[in-house]
N, C-alpha and C positions, 0 to 999 in steps of 0.2 A: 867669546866675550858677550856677544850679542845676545846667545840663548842664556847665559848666564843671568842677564839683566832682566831678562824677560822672563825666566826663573822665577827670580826676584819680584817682581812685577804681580806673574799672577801667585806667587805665595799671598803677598802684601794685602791684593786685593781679594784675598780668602779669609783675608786674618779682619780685613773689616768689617766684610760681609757675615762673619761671625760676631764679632763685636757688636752690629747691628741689631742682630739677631738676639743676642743676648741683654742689649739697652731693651729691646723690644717687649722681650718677655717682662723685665722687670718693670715693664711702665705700664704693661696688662696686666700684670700684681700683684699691682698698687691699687689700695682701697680709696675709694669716693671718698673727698672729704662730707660728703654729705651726711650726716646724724640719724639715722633711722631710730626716730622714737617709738617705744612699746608700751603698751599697759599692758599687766596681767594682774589676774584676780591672787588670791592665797588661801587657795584650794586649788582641785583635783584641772579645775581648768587652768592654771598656769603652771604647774608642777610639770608638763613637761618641758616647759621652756628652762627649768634649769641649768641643764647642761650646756646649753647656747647664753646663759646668762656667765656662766662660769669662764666659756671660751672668750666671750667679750671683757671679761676682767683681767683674762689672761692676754689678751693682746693677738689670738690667733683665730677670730670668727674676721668670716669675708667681710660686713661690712661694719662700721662706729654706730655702736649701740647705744641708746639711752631710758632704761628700763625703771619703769614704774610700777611699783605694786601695791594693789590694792584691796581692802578687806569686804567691798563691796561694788558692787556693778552701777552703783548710784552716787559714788564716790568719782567716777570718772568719765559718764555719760555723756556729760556737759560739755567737755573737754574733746571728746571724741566730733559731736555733732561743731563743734566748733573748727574743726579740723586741728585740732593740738595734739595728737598723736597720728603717728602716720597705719597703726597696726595695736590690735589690739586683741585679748582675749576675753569673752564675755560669755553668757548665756546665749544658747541659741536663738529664743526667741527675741533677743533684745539688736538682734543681727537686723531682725524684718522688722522692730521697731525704728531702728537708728535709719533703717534703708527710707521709710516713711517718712520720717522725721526731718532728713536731707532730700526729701525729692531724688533720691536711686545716687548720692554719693558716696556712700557706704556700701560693702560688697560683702560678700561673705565666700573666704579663701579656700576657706578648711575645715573641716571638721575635728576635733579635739578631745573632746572627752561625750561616750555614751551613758548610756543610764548609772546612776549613782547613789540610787535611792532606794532603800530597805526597810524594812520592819521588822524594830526587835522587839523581844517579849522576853518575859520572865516566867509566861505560860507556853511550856514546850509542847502543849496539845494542840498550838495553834501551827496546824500543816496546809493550809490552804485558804482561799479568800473567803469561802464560806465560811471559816470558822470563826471571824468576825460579825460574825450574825449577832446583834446584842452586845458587843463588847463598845468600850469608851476606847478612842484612838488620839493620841497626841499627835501633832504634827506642827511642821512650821512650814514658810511658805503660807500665809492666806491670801490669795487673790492672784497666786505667782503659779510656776510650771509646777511645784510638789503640789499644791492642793489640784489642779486642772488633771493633774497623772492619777493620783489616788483616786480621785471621782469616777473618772472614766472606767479606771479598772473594776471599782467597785460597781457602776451602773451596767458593767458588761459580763459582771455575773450577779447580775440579779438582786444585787443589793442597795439602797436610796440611803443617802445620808440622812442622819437627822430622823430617820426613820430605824433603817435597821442596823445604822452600824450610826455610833454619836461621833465627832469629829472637835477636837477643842483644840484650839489655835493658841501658840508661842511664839512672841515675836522674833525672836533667834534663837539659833541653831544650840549654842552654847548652853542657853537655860536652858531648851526642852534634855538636852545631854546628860546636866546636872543631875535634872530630875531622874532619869532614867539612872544613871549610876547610882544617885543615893537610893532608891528599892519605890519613889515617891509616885511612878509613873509605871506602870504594870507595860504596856504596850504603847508603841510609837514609831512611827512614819521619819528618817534621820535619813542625810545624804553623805556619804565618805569625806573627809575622815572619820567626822564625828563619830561614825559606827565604830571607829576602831577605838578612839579613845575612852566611849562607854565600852566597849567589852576591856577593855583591860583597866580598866576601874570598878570592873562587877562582874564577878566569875559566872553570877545567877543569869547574866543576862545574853541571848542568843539571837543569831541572826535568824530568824521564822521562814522570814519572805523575802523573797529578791523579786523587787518591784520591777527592774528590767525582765526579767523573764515573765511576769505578768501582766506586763506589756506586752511581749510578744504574742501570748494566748490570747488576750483580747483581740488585738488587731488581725488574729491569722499573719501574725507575719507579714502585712504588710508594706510598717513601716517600723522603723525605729524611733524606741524613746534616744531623742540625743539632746545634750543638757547644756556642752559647749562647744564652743566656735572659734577660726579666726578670724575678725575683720577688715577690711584694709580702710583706706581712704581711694577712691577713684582716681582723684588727683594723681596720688601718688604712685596708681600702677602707671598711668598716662606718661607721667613726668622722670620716675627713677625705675623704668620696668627691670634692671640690669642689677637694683638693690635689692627691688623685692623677688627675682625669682633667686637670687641667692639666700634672701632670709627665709623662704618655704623650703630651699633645699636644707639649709641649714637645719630648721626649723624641726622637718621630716628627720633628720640623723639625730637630732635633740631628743624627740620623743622617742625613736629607737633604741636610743640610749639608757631613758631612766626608764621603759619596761622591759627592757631585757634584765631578767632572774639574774644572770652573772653579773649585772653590777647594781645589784639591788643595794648592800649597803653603803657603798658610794653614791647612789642615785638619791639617796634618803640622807647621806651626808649632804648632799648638794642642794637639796629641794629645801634643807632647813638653814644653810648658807644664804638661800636667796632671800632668804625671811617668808618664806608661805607656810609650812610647818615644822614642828618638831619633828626631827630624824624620826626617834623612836615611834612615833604616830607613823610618818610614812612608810617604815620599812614595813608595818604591818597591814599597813592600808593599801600600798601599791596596786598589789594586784587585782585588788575591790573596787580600784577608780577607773577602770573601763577609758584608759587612756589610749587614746587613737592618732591617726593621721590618715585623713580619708579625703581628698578632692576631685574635682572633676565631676562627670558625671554620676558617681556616686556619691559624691556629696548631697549634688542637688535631690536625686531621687529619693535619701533618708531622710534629708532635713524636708521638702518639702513636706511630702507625707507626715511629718509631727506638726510640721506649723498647719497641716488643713487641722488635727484633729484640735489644735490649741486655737484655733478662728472659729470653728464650729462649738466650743463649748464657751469661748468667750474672746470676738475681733479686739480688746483691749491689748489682749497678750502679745497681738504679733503687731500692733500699733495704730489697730482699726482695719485695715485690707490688708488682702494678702498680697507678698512681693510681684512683680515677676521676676520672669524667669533671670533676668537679666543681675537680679540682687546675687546670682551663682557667677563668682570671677570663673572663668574657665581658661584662664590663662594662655597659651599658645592656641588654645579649640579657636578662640573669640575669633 
């Protein structure tokens, strides 16, 4: 009778040692009520957050999303420097502005989208940077990263704006598009998608030049043109580090997600669900928007190296000085 009970006994106290085990896990995966706020832009630099915006509608991403999108990096900067979002996707340089702008409370997580900038023409003779020798160039971006990139490239084979190549500025992306689709604009400097949506509104019109790869020849390789980012707020690695390395892991399977080929028209369903573009634009644009997920110290090595060349042709761009080092979150490195 005795071992009976003591049987009994330890069965009992296996079965709650389980139960513990089991309350345990469930109360580990359980989400923060805490709201982790995002911006992203509606282009090539929030397009891969779609499918982490999707999981969050669906009730199955690790942490309570609350996602923002927006048609301009000027539209949410205020907000950011104000600490009103905890994560944000922007322009690279606007990374080591905002880091300026806070006294080093802004960080910069990620990398997100590389070069995205092209030149189409309607003239297919044009196969290289000299052949802009004498021609008129459209472009948008005046005073921003498209005109600081095209300069460069241009001054680094041998060409002076204004002199041997004309350069005439559009305040956005939309109109200078317009123009090039209806036949009004021969030749022009356009960032993805736009590219895609002029070629498939003008059979005449061709990609010439992939500005990222004329970046590479200029610099010898040795940095990258990178165009977007992700931000964080300092605060907030400090205070929820447990939300935000779940949102970069997240973040990273997100981006993997919409350029992976195999679910490219889900990925372009998705991207035009969040409101950044039209499906049909994305599925043809995807693989043209140089979407990434790059951190650590390869982050800091590519984005440094474009923020010297954007401080050296003009300190506006990256907010007057350059970051340090420290504007690179390195996450568990720190």
């Amino acid at each position: 009778m005795k071992k009976l009970i003591a049987m009994l006994c330890a069965a009992a106290m296996v079965m709650m040692s389980l139960a513990g085990c089991a309350q345990a896990g469930e109360e580990s995966s359980k989400k923060s009520d805490y709201v982790v706020k995002v911006a992203a832009l509606k282009g090539p630099t929030g397009m891969g957050m779609a499918k982490l915006i999707e999981d969050n509608t669906n009730g199955t991403a690790k942490n309570n999303y609350e996602f923002t999108m927006a048609s301009a990096a000027d539209e949410i900067l205020a907000n950011i420097i104000k600490g009103e979002f905890d994560i944000a996707a922007v322009p690279s340089n606007v990374a080591s502005i905002l880091y300026n702008k806070t006294e080093g409370k802004v960080q910069m997580a990620a990398l997100n989208v590389l070069g995205v900038l092209y030149v189409l023409s309607t003239d297919d003779s044009i196969t290289s940077i000299a052949d802009l020798e004498g021609k008129t160039v459209y472009s948008t971006g005046q005073g921003a990263v498209p005109e600081i990139a095209f300069n460069y490239i241009l001054e680094q084979n041998g060409l002076t704006v204004g002199e041997d190549v004309m350069v005439e500025y559009k305040s956005e992306h939309s109109e200078l598009a317009a123009l090039m689709a209806s036949g009004e604009a021969e030749i022009a400097v356009l960032p993805q998608p736009f590219v895609t949506s002029v070629l498939m509104q003008n059979q005449n019109v061709k990609v010439v030049l992939n500005l990222t790869e004329e970046w590479d020849k200029a610099t010898n390789g040795e940095n990258q043109m990178t165009m977007g980012c992700i931000v964080i707020q300092q605060a907030f690695a400090q205070e929820h580090p447990q939300e935000l390395a779940a949102f970069l892991e997240e973040y990273e399977a997100s981006v993997a997600y919409i350029t992976d080929e195999a679910n490219l028209e889900n990925a372009a369903a998705l991207i035009e669900k969040a409101g950044i573009i039209k499906a049909a634009v994305a599925q043809k644009a995807l693989s043209a928007c140089n979407i990434v997920y790059i951190d650590g110290s390869e982050m800091e090595r590519i984005a440094s190296g474009f923020l010297q060349v954007l401080y050296d042709s003009n300190p506006a761009m990256v907010g007057g000085a350059l970051p340090n080092e420290d504007l690179y979150y390195q996450g568990d490195a720190e």
